[in-house]
C-alpha positions in Angstrom: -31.6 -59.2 30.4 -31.4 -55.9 32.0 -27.8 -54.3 32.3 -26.5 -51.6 34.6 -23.8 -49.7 34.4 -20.9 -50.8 36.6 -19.9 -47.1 38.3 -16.2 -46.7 39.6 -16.0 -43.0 40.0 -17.6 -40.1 39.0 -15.7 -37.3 37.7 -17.8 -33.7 37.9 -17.3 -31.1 35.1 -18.9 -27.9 36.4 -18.8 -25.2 33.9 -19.7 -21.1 34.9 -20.3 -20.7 31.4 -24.3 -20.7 30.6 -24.5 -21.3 34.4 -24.8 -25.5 33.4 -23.4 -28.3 35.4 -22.8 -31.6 33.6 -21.8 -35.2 35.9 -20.1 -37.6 33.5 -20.1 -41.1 35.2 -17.5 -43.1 33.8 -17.1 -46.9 33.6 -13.8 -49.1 33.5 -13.2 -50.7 30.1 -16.0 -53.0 29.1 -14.9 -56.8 29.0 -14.2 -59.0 26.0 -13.3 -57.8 22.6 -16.5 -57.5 20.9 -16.9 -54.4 17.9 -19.6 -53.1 16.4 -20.4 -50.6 13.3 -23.1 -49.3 11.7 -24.5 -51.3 8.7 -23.7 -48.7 5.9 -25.4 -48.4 2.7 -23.6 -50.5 0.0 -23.1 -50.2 -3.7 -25.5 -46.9 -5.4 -26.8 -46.2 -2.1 -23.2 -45.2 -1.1 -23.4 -42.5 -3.0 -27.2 -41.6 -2.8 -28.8 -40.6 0.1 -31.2 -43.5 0.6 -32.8 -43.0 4.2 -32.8 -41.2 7.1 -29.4 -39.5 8.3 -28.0 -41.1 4.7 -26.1 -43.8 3.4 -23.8 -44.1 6.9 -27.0 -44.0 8.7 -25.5 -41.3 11.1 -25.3 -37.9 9.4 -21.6 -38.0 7.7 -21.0 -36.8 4.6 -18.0 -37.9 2.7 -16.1 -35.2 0.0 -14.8 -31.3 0.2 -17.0 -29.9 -2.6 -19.9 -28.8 -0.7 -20.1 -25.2 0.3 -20.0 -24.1 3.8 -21.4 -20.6 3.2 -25.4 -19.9 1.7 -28.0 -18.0 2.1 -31.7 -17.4 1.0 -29.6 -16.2 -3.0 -26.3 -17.3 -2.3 -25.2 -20.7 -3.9 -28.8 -21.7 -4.4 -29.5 -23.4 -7.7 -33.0 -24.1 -7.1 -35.9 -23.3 -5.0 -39.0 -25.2 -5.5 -42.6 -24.8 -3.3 -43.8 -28.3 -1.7 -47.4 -29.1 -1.3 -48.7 -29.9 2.2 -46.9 -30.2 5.4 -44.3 -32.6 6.4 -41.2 -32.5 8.6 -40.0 -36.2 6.2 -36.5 -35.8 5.1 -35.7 -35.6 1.5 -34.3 -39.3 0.1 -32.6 -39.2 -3.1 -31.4 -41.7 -5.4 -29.8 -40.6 -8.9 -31.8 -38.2 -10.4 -34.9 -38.3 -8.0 -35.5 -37.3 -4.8 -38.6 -38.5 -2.7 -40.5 -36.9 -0.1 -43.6 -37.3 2.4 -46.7 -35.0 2.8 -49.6 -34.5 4.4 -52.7 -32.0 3.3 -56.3 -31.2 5.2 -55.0 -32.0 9.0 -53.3 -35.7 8.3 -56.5 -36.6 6.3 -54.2 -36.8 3.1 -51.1 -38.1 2.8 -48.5 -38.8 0.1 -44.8 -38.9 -1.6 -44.0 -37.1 -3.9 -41.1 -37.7 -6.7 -38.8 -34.3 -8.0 -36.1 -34.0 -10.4 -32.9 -33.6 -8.7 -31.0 -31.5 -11.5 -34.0 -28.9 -11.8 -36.5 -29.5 -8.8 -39.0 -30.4 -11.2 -42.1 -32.1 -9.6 -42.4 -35.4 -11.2 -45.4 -37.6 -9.4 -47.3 -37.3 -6.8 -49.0 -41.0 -5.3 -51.6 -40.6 -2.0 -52.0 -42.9 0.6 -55.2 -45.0 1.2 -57.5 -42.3 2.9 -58.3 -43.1 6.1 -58.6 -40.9 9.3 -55.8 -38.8 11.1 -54.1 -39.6 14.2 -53.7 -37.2 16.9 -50.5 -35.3 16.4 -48.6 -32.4 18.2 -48.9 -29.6 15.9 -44.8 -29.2 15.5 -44.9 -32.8 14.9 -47.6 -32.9 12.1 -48.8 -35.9 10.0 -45.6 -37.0 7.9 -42.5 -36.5 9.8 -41.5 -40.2 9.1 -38.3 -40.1 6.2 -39.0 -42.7 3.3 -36.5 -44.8 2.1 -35.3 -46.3 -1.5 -33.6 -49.2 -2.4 -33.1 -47.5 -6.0 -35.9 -49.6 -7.2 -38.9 -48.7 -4.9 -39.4 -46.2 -1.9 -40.9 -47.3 1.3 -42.9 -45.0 3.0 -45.3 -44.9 6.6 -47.5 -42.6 6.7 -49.4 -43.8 10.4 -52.8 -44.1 10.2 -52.5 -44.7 6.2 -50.2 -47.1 6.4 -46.7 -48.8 5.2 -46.5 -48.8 1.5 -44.2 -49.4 -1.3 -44.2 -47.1 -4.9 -41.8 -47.8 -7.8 -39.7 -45.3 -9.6 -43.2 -44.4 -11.8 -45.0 -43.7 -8.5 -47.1 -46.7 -8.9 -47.9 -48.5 -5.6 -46.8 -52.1 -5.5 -47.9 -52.9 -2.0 -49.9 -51.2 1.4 -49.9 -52.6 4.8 -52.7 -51.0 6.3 -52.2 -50.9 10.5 -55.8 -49.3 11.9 -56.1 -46.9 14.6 -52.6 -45.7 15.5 -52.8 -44.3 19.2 -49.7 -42.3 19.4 -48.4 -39.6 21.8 -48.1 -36.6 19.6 -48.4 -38.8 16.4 -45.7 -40.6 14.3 -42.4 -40.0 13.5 -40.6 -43.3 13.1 -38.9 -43.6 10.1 -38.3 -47.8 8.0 -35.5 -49.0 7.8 -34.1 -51.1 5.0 -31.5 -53.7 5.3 -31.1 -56.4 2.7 -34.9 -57.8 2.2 -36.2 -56.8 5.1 -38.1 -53.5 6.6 -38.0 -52.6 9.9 -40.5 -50.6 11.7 -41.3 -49.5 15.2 -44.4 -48.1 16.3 -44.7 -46.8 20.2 -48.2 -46.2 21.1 -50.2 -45.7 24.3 -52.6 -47.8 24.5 -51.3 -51.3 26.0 -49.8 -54.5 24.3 -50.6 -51.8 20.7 -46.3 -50.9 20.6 -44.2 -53.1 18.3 -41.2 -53.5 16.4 -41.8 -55.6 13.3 -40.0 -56.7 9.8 -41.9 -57.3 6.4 -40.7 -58.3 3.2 -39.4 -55.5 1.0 -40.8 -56.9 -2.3 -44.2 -58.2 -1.5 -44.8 -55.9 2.2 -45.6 -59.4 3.8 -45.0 -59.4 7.3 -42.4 -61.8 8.5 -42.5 -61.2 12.6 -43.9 -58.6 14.6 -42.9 -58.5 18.5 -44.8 -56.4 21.2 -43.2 -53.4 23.0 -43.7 -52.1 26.4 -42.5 -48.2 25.9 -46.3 -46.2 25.1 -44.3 -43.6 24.0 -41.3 -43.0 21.5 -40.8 -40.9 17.9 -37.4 -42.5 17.5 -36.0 -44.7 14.5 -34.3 -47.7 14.9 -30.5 -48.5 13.2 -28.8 -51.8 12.0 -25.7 -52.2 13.5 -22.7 -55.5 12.8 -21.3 -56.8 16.0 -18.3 -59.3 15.9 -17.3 -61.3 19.2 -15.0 -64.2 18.6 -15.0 -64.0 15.0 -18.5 -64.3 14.6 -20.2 -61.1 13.5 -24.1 -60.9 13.4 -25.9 -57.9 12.7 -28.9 -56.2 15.9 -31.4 -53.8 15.4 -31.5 -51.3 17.7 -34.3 -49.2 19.0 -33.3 -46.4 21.7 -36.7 -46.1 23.2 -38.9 -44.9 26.7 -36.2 -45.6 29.5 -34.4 -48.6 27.4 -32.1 -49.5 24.7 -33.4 -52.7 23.1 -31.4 -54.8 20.3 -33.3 -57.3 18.1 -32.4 -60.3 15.8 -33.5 -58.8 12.5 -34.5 -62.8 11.8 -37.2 -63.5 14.1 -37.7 -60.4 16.3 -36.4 -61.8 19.6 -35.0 -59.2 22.4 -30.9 -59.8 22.7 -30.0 -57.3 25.0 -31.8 -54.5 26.7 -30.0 -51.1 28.5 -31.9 -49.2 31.3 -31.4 -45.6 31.4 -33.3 -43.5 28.9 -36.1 -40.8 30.0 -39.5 -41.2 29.8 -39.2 -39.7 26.1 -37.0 -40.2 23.3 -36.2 -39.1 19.7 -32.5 -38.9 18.8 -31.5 -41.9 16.4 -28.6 -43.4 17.9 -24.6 -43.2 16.4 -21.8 -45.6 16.6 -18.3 -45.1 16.8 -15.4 -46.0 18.3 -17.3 -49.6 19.6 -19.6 -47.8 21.4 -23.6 -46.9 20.4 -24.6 -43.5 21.8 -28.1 -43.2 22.7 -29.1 -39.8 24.0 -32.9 -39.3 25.1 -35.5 -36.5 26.1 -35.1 -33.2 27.6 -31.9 -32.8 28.5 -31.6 -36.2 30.1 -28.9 -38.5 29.9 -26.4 -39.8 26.7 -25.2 -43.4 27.4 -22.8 -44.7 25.8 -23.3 -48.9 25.2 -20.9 -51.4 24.8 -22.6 -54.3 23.0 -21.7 -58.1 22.9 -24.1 -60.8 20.9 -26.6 -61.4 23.9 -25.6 -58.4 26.4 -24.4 -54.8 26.8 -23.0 -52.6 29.4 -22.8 -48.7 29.8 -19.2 -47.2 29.1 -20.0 -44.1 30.1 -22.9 -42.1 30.8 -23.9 -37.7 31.1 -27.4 -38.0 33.1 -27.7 -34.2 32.2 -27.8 -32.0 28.6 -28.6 -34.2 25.9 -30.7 -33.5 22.8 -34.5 -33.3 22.9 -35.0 -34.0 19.4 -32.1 -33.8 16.9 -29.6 -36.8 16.9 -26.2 -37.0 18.0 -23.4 -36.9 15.5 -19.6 -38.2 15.7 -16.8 -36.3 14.1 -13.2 -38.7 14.5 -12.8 -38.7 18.5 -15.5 -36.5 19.6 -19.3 -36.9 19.8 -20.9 -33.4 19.0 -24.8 -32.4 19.7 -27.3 -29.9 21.1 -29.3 -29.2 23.8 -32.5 -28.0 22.1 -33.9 -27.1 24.8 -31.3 -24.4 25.5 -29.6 -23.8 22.5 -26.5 -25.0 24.0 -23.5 -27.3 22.0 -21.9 -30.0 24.1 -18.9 -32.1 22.7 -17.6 -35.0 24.5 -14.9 -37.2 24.4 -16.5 -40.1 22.6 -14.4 -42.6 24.1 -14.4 -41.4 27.8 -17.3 -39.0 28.1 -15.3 -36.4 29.0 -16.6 -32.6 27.9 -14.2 -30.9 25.8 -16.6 -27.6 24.7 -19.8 -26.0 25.9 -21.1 -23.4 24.4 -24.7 -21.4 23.4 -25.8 -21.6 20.0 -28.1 -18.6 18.5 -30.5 -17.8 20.9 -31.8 -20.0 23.4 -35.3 -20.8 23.0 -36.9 -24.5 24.3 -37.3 -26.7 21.1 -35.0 -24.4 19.1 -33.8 -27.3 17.2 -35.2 -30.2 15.2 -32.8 -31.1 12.1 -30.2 -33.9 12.8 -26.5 -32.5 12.2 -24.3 -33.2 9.4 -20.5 -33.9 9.6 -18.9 -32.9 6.6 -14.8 -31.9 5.5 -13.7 -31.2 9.0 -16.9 -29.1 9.8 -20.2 -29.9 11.6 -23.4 -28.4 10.5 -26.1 -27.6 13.1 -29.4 -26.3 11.2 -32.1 -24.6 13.7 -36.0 -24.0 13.2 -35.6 -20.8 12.4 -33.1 -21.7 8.9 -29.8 -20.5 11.0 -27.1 -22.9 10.2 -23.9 -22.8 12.7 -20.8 -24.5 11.2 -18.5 -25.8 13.7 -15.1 -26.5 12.8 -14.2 -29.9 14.0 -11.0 -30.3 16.2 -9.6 -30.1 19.8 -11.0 -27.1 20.0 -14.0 -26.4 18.3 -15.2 -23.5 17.3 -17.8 -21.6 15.2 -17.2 -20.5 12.1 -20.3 -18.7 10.4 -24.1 -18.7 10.7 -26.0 -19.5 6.9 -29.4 -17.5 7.2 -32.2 -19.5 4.8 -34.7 -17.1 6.1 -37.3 -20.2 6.0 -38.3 -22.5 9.1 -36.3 -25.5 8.8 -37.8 -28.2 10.9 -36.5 -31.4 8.5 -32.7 -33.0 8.4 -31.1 -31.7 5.0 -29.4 -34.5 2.4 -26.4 -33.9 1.0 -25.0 -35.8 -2.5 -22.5 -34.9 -5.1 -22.1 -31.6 -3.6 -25.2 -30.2 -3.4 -27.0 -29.8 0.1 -31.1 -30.2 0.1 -33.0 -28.1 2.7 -36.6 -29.2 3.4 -38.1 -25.7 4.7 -42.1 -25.7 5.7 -42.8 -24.7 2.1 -40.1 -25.2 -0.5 -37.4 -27.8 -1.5 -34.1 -25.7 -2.1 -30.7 -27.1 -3.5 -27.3 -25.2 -2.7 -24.3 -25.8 -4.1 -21.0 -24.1 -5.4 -21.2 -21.3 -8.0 -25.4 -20.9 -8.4 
């Protein structure tokens, strides 16, 4: 089932400043009273950071005792080098943190285990050899985040494969895929909910794209259903959506020109959303009963009302939307970048109405690759070049500081206990209060 939005005006924000003109279409309320929320990391993982974007699955941080001023010496308690290339986010679970490489062009991949307390490398497993798929060189071989249950952690590594390692870096299970034909390569990070593993894989060569689920413990795979989009680098979320009473839980892949939700049992389409670009990597948020997809190049942000078996678009901003790094939502607002610029946008998330616009360090296309992070009334927007603007959150926001790393930051940074961890192209660094 295809849904489009239902337009009854069209309000235009035109803004002198930066010389950029935004159209936010807007929507009547949506019908019926269905919710929906992201499906948050329970018990430990609530206060690890277990996969991509962390335990709420959308970049917010909970707790005050992080600090919001660092620099290449200042509050850093550890720097440590990292072998290989990767743009993977660091996972962490207790005392260990987990994260993806790749050596020789993609012909080597692996995780790698260090000691959160010191930075101490601990293990290092490799993939299966096999041969590299093409890749963008920004992209590189092994920008897909792992993710930990506590007891294992689940990586894809493309062309080498889905596999499983326990907490001795021993590997209890590989699912080896072939050829992956991929636009600039892979990206697309697993998902974990209950049993189950999610993963989507967008490729270009026809009937070869698919969302599928395999069993967490033994990697078998339970369904696997084909995908039309040939091209996509973004990761899918698990969202709970009650209607009547009944709640049931969708995963959700924002994707090449369509939002798609899946029953996690058996793989079959629920709803689908038309409306995305022709490119898209920004994981989607929720908030405020709404998902916000935004995709490629400055193209549009919708925002989706979903029901059990159909959706509807809220509102929708056909122009200044993130290239690459997610969206993030911060109380009533929805905050993100225009890579491509270097310009901040924050809307209203209920309405879609824009309450700031403004440039962010120096505009440059593709400036910006790490996913924000909400945290103690502040948002934290890290570019490629290790700046980090924090925004302070409120009716008007409004930029506090820039934190220089003086290293290329292309991966999301984790945050737990009150430490942050920055994935630069060489080193592993933790920051916290008093180093």
């Amino acid at each position: 089932m295809t849904v489009f939005p239902r337009l009854l005006h069209v309000v235009a924000l035109s803004f002198a400043l930066l010389g950029l003109t935004v159209s936010v279409s807007t929507a009547s309320e949506p019908s019926g009273e269905a919710t929906v929320s992201m499906v948050p990391a329970g018990g430990d993982a609530a206060v690890s950071w277990p996969r991509w974007r962390g335990p709420s699955g959308q970049g917010q941080v909970e707790g005050t005792e992080y600090p919001d001023r660092w620099s290449s010496t200042e509050n850093v308690r550890w720097r440590v080098e990292v072998p290989g290339s990767g743009n993977s986010s660091p996972v962490i679970w207790g005392e260990r943190i987990f994260l993806t490489t790749a050596y020789d062009g993609g012909k080597r991949r692996s995780v790698l285990a260090f000691e959160r307390s010191s930075g101490k490398k601990l293990w290092e497993t490799e993939a299966p050899l096999a041969e590299p798929e093409g890749a963008y060189p920004k992209n590189g071989h092994a920008s897909s985040t792992p993710t930990t249950d506590g007891e294992r952690v689940y990586a894809y590594l493309g062309n080498h494969g889905l596999m499983a390692l326990n907490n001795a870096g021993e590997m209890v299970w590989h699912v080896d895929f072939g050829d992956i034909k991929a636009f600039h390569g892979t990206a697309s990070s697993p998902l974990l909910v209950g049993d189950r593993l999610f993963l989507v894989q967008d490729q270009r060569v026809d009937s070869a794209s698919f969302i599928a689920a395999f069993d967490k413990a033994t990697g078998k795979q339970l369904w696997r259903t084909p995908r039309s989009a040939k091209v996509g680098w973004n990761s899918p979320v698990a969202v709970t959506v009650c209607a009547e009473g009944d709640c049931s839980t969708q995963i959700v892949m924002s994707g090449q020109q369509e939002v798609i939700a899946y029953s996690p049992e058996d793989g079959g389409e629920l709803w689908k959303v038309e409306g995305n670009t022709f490119e898209t990597i920004p994981s989607p948020v929720v908030a405020h009963g709404m998902i916000f997809c935004s995709s490629g190049r400055a193209g549009p942000t919708l925002a989706i009302k979903p029901g059990p078996r159909s959706a509807e678009i809220v509102w929708q901003s056909p122009k200044g939307s993130p290239f690459v790094p997610a969206p993030v939502v911060v109380g009533d607002y929805l905050y993100m970048v225009n890579d491509m610029a270097s310009i901040l946008t924050v809307y209203e998330a209920k309405t879609g109405e824009v309450i700031k616009q403004e440039r962010i360090g120096e505009a440059q296309r593709e400036g910006f690759s790490a996913a924000p992070v909400a945290m103690g009334g502040k948002v934290f927007f890290t570019n490629d070049s290790g700046q980090t603007f924090v925004v302070e959150h409120g009716v008007e926001p409004k930029i506090l500081h820039v934190n220089e790393l003086d290293e290329r930051v292309l991966a999301s940074p984790a945050a737990v206990g009150g430490i942050w961890y920055f994935r630069t192209t060489g080193a592993l660094i933790a920051i916290g209060k008093g180093a």
